[in-house]
mmCIF file of the N, C-alpha and C atoms, coordinates in Angstrom:
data_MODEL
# 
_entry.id   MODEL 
# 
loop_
_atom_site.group_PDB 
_atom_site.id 
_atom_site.type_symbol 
_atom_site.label_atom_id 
_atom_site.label_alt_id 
_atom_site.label_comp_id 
_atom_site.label_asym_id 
_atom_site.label_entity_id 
_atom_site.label_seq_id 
_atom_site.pdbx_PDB_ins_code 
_atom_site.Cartn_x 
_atom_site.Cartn_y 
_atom_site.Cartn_z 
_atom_site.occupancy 
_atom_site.B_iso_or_equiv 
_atom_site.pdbx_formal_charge 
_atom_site.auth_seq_id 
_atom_site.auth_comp_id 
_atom_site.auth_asym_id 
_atom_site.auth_atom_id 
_atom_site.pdbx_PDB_model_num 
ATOM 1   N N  . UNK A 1 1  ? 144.992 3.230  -96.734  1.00 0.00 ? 1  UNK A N  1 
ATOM 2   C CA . UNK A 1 1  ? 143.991 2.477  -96.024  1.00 0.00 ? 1  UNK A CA 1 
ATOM 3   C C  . UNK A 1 1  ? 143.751 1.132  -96.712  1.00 0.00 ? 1  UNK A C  1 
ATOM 4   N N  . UNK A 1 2  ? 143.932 1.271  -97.919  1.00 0.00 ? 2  UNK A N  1 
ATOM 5   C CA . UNK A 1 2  ? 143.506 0.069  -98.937  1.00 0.00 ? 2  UNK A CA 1 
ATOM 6   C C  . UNK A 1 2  ? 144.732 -1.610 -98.185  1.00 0.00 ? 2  UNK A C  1 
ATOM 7   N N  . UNK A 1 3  ? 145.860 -0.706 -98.311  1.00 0.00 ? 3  UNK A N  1 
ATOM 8   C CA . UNK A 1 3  ? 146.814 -1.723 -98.229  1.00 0.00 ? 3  UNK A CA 1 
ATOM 9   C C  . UNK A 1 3  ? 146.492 -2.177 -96.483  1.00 0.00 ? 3  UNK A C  1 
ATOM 10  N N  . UNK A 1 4  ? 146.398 -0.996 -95.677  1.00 0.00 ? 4  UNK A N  1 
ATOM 11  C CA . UNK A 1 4  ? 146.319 -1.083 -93.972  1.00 0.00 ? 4  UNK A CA 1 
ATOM 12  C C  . UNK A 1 4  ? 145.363 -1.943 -93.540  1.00 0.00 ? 4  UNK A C  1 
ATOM 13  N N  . UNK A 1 5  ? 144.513 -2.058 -94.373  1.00 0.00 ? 5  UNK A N  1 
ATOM 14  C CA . UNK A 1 5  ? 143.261 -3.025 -93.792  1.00 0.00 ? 5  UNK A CA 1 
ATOM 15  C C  . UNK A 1 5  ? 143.339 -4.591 -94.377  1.00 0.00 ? 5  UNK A C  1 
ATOM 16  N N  . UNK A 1 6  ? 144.972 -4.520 -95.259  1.00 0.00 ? 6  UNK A N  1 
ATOM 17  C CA . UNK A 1 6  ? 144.919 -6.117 -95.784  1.00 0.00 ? 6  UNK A CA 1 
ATOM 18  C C  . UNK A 1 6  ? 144.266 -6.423 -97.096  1.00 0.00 ? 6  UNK A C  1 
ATOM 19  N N  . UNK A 1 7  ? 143.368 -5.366 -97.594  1.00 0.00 ? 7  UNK A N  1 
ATOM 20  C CA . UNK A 1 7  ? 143.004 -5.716 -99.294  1.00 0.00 ? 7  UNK A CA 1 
ATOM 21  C C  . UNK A 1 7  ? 143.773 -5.830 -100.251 1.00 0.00 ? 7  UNK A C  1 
ATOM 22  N N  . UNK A 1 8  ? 143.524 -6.422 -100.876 1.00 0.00 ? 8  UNK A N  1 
ATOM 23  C CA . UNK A 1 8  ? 144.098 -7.214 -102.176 1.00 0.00 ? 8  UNK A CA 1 
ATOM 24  C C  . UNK A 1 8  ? 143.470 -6.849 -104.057 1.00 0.00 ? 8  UNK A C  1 
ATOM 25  N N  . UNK A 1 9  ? 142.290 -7.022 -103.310 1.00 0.00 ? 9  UNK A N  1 
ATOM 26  C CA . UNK A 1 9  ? 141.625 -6.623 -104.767 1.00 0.00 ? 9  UNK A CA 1 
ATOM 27  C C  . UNK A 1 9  ? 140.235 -5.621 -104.303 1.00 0.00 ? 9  UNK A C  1 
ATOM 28  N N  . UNK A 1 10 ? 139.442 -5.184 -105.728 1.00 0.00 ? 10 UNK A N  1 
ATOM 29  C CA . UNK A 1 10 ? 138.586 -4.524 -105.445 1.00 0.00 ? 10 UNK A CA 1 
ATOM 30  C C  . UNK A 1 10 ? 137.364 -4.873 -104.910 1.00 0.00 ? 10 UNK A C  1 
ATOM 31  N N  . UNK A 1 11 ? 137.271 -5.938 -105.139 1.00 0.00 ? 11 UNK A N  1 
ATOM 32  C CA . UNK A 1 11 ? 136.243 -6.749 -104.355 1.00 0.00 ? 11 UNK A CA 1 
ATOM 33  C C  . UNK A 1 11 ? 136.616 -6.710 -102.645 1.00 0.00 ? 11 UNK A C  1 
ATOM 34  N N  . UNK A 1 12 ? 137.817 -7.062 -102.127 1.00 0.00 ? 12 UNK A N  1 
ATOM 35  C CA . UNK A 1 12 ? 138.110 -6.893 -100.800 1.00 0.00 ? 12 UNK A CA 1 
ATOM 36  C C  . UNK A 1 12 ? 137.416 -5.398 -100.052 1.00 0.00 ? 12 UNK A C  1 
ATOM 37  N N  . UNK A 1 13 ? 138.195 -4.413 -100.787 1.00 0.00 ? 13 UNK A N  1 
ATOM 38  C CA . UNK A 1 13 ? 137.622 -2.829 -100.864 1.00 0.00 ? 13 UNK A CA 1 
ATOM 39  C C  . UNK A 1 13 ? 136.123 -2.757 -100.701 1.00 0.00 ? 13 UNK A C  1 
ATOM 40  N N  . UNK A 1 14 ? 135.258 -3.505 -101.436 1.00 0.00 ? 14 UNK A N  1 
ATOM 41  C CA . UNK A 1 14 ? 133.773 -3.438 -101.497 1.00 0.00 ? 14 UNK A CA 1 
ATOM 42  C C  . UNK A 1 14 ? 133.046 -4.187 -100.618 1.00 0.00 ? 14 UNK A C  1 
ATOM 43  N N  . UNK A 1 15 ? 133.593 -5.433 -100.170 1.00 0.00 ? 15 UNK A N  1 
ATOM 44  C CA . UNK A 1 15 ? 132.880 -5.698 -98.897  1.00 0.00 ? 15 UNK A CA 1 
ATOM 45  C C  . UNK A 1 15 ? 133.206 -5.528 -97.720  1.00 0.00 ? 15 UNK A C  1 
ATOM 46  N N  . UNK A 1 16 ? 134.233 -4.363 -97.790  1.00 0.00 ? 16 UNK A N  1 
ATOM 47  C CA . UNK A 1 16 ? 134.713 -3.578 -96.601  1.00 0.00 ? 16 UNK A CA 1 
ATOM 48  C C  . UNK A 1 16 ? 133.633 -2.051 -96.383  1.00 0.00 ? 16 UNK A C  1 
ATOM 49  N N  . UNK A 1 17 ? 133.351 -1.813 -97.862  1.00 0.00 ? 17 UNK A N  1 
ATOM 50  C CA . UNK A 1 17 ? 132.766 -0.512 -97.494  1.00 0.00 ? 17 UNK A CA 1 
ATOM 51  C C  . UNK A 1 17 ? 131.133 -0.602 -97.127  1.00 0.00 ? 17 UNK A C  1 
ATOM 52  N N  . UNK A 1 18 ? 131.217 -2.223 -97.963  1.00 0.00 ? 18 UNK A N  1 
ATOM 53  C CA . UNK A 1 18 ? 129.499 -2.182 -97.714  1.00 0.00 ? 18 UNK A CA 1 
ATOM 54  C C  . UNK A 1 18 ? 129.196 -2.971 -95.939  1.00 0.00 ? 18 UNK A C  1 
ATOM 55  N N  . UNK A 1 19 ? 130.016 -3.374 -95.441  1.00 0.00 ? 19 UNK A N  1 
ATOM 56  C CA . UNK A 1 19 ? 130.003 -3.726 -93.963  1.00 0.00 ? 19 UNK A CA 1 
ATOM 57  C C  . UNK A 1 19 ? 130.101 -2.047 -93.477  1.00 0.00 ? 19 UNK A C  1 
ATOM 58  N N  . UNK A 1 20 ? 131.199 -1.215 -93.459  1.00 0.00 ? 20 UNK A N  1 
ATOM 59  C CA . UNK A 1 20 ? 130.508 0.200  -92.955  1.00 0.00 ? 20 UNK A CA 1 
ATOM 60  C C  . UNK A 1 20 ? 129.440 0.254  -93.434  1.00 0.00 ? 20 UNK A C  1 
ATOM 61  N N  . UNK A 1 21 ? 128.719 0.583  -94.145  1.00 0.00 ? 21 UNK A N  1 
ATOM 62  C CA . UNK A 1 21 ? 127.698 0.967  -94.708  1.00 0.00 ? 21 UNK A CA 1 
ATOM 63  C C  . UNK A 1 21 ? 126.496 0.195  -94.355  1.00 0.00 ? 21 UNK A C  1 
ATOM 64  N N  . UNK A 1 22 ? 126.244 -1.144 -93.653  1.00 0.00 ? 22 UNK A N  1 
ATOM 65  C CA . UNK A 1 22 ? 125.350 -1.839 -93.317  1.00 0.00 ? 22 UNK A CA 1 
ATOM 66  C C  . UNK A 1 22 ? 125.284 -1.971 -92.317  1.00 0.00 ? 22 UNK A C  1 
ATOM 67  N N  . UNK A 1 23 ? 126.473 -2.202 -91.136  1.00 0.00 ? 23 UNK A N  1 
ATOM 68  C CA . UNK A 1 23 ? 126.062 -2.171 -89.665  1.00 0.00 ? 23 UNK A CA 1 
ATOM 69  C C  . UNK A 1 23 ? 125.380 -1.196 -89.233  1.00 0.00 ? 23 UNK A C  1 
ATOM 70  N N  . UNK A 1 24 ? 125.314 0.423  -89.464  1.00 0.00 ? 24 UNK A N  1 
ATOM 71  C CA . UNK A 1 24 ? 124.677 0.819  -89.041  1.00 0.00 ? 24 UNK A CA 1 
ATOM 72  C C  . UNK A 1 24 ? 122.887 0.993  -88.934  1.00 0.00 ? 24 UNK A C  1 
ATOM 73  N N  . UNK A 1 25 ? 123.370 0.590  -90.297  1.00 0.00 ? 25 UNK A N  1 
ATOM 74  C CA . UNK A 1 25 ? 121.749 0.481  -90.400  1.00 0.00 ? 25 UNK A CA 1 
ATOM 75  C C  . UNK A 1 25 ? 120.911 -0.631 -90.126  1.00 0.00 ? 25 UNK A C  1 
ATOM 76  N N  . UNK A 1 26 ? 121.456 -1.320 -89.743  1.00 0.00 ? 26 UNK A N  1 
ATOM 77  C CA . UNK A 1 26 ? 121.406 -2.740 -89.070  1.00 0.00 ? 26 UNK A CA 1 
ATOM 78  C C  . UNK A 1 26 ? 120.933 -2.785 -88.002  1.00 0.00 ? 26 UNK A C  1 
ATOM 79  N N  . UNK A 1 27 ? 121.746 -2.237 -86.937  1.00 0.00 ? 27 UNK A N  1 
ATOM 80  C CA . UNK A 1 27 ? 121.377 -1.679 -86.277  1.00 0.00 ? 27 UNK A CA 1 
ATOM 81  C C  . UNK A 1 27 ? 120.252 -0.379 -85.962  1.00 0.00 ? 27 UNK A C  1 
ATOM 82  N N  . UNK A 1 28 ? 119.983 0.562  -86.877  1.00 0.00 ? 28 UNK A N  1 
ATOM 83  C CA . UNK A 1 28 ? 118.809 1.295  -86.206  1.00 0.00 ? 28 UNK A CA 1 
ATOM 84  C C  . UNK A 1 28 ? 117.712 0.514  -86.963  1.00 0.00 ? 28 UNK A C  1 
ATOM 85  N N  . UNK A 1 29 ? 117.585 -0.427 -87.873  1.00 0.00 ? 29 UNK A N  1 
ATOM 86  C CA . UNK A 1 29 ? 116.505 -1.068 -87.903  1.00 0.00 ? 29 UNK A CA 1 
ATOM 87  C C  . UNK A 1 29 ? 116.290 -1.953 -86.799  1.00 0.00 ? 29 UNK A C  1 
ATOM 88  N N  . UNK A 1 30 ? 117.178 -2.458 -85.735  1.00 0.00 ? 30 UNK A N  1 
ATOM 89  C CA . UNK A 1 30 ? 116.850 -3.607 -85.035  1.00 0.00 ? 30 UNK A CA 1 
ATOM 90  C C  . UNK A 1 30 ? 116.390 -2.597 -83.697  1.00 0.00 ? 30 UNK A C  1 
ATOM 91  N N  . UNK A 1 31 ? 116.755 -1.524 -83.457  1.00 0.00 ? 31 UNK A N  1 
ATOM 92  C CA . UNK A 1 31 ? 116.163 -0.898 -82.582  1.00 0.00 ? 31 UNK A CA 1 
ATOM 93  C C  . UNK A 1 31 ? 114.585 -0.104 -82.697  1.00 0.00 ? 31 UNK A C  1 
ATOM 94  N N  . UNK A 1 32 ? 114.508 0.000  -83.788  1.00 0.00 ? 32 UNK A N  1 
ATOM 95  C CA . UNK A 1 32 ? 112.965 0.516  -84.483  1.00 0.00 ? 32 UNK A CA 1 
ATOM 96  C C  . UNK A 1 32 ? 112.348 -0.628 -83.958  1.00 0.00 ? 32 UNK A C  1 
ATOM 97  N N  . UNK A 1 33 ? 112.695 -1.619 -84.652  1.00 0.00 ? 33 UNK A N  1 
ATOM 98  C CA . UNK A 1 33 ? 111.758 -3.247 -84.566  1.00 0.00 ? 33 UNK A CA 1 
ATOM 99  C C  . UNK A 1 33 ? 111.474 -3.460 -82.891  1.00 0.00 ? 33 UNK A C  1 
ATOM 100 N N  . UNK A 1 34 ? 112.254 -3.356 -82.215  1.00 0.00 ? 34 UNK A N  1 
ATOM 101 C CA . UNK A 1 34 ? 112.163 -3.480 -80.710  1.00 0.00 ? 34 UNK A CA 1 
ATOM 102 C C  . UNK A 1 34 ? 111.212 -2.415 -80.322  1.00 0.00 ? 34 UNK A C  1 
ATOM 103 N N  . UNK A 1 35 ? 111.196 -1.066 -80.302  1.00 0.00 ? 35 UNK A N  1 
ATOM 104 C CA . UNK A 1 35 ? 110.194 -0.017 -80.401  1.00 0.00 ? 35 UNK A CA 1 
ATOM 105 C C  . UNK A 1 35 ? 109.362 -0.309 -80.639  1.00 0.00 ? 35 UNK A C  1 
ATOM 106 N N  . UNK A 1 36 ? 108.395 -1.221 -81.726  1.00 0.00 ? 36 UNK A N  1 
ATOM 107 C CA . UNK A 1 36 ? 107.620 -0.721 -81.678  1.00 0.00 ? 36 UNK A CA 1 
ATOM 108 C C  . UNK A 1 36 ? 107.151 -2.648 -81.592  1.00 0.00 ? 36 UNK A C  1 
ATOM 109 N N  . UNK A 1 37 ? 107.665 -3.134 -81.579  1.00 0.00 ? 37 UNK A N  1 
ATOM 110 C CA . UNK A 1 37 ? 107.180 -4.557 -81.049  1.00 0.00 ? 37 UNK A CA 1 
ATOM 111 C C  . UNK A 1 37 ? 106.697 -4.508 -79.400  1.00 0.00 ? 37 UNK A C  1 
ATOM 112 N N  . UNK A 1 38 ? 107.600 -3.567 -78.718  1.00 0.00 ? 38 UNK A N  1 
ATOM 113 C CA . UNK A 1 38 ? 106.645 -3.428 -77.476  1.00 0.00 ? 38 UNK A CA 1 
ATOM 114 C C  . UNK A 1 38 ? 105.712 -2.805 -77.497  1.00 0.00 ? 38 UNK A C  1 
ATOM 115 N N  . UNK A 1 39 ? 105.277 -2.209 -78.288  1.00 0.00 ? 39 UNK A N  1 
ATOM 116 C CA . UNK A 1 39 ? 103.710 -1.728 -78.638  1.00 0.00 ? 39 UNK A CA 1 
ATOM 117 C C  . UNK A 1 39 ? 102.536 -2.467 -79.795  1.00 0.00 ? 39 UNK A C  1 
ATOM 118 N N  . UNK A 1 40 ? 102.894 -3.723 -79.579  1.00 0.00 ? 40 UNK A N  1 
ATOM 119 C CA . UNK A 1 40 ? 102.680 -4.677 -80.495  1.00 0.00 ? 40 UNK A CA 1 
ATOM 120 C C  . UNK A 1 40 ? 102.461 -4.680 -82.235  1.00 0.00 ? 40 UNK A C  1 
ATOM 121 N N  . UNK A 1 41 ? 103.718 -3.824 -82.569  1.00 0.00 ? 41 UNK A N  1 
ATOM 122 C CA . UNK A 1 41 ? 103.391 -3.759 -84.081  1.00 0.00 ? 41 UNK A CA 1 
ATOM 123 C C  . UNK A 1 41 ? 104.907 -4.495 -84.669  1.00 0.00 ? 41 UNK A C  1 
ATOM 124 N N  . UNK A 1 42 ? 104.319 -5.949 -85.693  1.00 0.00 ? 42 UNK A N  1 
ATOM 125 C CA . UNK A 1 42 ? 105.498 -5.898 -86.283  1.00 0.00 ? 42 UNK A CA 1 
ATOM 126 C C  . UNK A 1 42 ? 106.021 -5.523 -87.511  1.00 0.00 ? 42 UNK A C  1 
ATOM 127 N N  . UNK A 1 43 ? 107.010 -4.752 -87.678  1.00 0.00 ? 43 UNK A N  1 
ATOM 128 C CA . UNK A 1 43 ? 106.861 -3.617 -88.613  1.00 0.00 ? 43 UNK A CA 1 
ATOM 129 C C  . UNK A 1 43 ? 107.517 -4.349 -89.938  1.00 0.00 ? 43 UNK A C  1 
ATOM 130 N N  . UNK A 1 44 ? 108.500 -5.479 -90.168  1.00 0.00 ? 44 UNK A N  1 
ATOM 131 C CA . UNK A 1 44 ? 108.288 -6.603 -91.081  1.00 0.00 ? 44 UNK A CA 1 
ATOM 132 C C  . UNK A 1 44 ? 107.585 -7.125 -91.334  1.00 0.00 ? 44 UNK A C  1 
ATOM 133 N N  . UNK A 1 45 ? 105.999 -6.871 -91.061  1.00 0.00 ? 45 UNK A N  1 
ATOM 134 C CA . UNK A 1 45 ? 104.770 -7.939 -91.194  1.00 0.00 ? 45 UNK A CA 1 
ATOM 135 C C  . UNK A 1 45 ? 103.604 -6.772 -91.736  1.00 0.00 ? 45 UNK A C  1 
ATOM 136 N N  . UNK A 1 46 ? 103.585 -6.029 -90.781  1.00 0.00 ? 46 UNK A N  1 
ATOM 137 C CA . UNK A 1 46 ? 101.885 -5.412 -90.875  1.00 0.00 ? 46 UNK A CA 1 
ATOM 138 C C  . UNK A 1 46 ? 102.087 -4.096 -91.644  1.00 0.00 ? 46 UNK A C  1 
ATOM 139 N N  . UNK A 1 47 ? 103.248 -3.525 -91.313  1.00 0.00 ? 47 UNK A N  1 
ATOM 140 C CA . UNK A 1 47 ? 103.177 -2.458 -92.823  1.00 0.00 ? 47 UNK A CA 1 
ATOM 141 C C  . UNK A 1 47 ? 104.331 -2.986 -93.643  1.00 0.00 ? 47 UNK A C  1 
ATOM 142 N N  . UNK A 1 48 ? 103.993 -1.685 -94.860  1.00 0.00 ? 48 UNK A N  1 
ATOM 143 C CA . UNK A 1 48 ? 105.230 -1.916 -96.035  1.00 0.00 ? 48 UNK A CA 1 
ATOM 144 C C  . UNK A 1 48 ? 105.974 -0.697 -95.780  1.00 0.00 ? 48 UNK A C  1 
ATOM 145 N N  . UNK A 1 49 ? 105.760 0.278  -95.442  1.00 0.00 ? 49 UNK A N  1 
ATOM 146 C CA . UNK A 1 49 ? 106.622 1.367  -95.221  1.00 0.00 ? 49 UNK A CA 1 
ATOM 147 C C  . UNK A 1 49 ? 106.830 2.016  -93.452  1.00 0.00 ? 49 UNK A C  1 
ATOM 148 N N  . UNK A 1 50 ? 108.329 3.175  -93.816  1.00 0.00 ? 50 UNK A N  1 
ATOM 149 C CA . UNK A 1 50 ? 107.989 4.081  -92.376  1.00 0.00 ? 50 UNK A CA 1 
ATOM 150 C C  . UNK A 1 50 ? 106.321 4.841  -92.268  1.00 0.00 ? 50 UNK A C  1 
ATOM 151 N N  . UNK A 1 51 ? 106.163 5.303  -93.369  1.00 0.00 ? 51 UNK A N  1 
ATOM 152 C CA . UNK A 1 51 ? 104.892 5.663  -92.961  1.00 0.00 ? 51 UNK A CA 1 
ATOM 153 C C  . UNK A 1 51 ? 103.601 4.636  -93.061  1.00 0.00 ? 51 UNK A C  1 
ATOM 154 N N  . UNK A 1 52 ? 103.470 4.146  -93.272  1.00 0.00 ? 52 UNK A N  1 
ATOM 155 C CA . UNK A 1 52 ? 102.891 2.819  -92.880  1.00 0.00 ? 52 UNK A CA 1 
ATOM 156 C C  . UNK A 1 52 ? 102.611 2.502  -91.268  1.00 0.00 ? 52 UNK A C  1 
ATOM 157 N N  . UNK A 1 53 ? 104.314 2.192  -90.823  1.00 0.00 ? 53 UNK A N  1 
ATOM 158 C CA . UNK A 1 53 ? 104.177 1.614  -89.551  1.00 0.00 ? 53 UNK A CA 1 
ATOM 159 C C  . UNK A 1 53 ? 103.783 2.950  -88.537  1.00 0.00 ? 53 UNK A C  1 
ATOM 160 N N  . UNK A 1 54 ? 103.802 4.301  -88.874  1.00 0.00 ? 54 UNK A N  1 
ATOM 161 C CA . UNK A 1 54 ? 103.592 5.501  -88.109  1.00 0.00 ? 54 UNK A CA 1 
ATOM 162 C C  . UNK A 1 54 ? 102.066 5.440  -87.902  1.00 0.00 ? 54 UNK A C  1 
ATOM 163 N N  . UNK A 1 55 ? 101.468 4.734  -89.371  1.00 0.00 ? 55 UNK A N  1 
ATOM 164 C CA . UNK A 1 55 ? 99.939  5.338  -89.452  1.00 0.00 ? 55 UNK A CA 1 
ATOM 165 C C  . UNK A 1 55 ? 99.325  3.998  -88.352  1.00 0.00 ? 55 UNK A C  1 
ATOM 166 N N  . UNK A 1 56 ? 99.833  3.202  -88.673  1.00 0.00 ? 56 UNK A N  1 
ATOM 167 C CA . UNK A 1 56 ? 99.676  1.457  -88.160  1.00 0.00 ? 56 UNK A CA 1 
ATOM 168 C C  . UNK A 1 56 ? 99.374  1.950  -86.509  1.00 0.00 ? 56 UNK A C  1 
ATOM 169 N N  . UNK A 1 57 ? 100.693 2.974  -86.415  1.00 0.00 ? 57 UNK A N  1 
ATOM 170 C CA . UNK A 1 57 ? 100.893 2.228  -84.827  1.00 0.00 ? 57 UNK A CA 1 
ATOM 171 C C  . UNK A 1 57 ? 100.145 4.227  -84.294  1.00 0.00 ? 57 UNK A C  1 
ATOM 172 N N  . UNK A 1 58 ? 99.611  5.105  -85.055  1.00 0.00 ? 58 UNK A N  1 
ATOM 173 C CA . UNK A 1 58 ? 99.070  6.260  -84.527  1.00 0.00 ? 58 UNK A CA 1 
ATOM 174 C C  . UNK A 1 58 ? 97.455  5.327  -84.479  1.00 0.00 ? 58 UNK A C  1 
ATOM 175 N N  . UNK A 1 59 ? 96.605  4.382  -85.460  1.00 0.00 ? 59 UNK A N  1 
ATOM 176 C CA . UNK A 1 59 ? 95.394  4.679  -85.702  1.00 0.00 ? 59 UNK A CA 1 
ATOM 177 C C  . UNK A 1 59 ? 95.589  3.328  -84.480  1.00 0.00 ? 59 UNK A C  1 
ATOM 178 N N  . UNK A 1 60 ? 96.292  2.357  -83.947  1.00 0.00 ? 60 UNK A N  1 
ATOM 179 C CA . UNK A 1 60 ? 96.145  1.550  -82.561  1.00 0.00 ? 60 UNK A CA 1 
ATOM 180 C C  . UNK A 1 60 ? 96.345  1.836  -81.670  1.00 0.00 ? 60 UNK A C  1 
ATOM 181 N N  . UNK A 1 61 ? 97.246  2.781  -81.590  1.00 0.00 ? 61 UNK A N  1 
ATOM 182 C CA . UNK A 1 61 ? 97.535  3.373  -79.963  1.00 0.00 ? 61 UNK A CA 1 
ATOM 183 C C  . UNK A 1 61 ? 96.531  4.745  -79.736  1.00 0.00 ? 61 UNK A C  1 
ATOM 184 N N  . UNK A 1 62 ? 96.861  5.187  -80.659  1.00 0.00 ? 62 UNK A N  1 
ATOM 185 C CA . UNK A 1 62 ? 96.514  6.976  -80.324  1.00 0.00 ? 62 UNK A CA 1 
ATOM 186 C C  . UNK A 1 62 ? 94.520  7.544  -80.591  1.00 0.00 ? 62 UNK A C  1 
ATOM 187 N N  . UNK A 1 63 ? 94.023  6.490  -81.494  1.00 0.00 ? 63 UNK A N  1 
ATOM 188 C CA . UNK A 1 63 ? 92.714  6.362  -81.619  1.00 0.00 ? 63 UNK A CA 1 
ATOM 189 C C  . UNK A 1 63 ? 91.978  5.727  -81.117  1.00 0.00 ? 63 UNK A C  1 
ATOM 190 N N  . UNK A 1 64 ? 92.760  4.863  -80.733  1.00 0.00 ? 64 UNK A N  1 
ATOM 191 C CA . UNK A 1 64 ? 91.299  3.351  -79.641  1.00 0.00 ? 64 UNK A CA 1 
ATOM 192 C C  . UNK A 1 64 ? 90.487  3.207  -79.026  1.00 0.00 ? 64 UNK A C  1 
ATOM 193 N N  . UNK A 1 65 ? 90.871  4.649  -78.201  1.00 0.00 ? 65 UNK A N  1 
ATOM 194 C CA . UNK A 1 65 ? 89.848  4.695  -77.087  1.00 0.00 ? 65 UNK A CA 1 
ATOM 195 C C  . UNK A 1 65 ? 89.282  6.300  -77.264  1.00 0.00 ? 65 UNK A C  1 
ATOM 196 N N  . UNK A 1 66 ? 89.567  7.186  -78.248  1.00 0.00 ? 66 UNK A N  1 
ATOM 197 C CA . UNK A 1 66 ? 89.658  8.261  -78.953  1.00 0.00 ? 66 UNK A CA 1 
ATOM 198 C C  . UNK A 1 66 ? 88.336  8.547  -79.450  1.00 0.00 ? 66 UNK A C  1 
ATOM 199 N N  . UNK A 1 67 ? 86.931  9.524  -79.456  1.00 0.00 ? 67 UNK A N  1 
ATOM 200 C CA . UNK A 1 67 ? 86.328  10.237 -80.175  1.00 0.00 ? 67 UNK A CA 1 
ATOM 201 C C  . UNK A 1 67 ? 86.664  10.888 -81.052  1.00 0.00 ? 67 UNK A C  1 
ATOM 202 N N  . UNK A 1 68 ? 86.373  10.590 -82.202  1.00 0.00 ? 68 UNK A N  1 
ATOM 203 C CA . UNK A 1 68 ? 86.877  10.916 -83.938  1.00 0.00 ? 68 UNK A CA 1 
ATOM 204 C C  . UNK A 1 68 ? 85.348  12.195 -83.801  1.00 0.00 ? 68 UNK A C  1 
ATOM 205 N N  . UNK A 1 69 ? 85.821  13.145 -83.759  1.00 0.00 ? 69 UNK A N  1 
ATOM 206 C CA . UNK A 1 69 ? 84.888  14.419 -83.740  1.00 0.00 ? 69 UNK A CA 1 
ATOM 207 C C  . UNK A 1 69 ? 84.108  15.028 -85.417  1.00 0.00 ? 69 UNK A C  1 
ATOM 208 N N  . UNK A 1 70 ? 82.944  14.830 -85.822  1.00 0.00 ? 70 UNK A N  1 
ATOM 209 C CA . UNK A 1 70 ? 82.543  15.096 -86.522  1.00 0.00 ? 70 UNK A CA 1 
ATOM 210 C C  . UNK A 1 70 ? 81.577  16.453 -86.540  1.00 0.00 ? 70 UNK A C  1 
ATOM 211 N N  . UNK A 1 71 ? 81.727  17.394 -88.107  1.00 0.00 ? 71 UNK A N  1 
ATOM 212 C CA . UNK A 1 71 ? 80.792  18.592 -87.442  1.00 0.00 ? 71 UNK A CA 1 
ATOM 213 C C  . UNK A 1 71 ? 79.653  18.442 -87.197  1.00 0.00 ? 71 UNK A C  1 
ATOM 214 N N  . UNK A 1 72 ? 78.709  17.258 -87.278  1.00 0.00 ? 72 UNK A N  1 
ATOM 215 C CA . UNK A 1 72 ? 77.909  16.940 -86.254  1.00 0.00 ? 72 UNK A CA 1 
ATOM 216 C C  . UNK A 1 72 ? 77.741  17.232 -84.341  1.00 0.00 ? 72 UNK A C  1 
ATOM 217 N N  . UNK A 1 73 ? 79.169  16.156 -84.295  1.00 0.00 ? 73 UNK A N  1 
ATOM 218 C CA . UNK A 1 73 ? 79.359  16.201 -82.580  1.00 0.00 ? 73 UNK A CA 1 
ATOM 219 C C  . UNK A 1 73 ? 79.814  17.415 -82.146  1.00 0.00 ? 73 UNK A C  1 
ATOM 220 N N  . UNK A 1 74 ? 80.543  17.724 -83.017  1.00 0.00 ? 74 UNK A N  1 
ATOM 221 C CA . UNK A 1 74 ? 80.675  19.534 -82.289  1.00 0.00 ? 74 UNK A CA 1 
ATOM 222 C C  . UNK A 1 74 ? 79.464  20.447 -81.901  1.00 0.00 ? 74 UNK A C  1 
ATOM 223 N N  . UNK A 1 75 ? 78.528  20.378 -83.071  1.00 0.00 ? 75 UNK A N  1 
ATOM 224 C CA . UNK A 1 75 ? 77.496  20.867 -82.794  1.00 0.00 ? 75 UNK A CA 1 
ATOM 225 C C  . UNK A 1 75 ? 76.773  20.369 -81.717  1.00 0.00 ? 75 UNK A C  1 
ATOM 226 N N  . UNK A 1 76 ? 76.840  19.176 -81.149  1.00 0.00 ? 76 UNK A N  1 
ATOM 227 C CA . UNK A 1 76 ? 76.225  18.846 -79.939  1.00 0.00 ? 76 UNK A CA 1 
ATOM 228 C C  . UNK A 1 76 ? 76.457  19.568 -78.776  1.00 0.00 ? 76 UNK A C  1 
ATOM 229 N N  . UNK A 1 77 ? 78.079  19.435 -79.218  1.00 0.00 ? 77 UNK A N  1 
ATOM 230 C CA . UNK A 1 77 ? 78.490  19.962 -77.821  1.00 0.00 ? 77 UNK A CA 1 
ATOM 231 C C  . UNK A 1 77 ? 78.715  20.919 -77.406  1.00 0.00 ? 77 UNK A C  1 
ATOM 232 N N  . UNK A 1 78 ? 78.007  22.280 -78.116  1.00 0.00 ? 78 UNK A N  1 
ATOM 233 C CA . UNK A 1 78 ? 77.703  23.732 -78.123  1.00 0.00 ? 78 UNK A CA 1 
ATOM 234 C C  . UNK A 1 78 ? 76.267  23.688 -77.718  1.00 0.00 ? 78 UNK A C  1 
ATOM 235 N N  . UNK A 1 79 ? 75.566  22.925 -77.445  1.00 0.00 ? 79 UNK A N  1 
ATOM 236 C CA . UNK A 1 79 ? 74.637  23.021 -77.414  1.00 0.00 ? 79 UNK A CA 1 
ATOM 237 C C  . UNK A 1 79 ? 74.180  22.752 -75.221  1.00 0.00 ? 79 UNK A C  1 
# 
């Protein structure tokens, strides 16, 4: 394979393996980023991590309009 792909030296070899090794992930980061930019989060900006952008984009979407239930309000609502 070394010779089939035209390398020469080991350096050739290494920015052959690190191009496998980066398109893909290249790609599922650019599809994450699209995900969740249509839900207006940009995930290069407003968090630092995956869990970050999970908590980012659960406490804007999934809480907003959401009653955060305390054992207070429960007790109300047995009542």
């Amino acid at each position: 394979m070394f010779k089939d792909k035209g390398m020469r030296t080991f350096a050739d070899w290494l920015r052959y393996y690190n191009n496998l090794d980066v398109a893909p992930g290249l790609e599922a980061l650019e599809k994450m980023r699209n995900f969740y930019t249509e839900k207006g989060i940009d995930i290069l900006k407003d968090a630092v991590s995956i869990p970050g952008v999970s908590l980012h984009y659960l406490l804007r979407e999934r809480l907003s309009g959401a009653q955060i239930f305390t054992a207070r309000a429960k007790k109300r609502m047995r009542c």
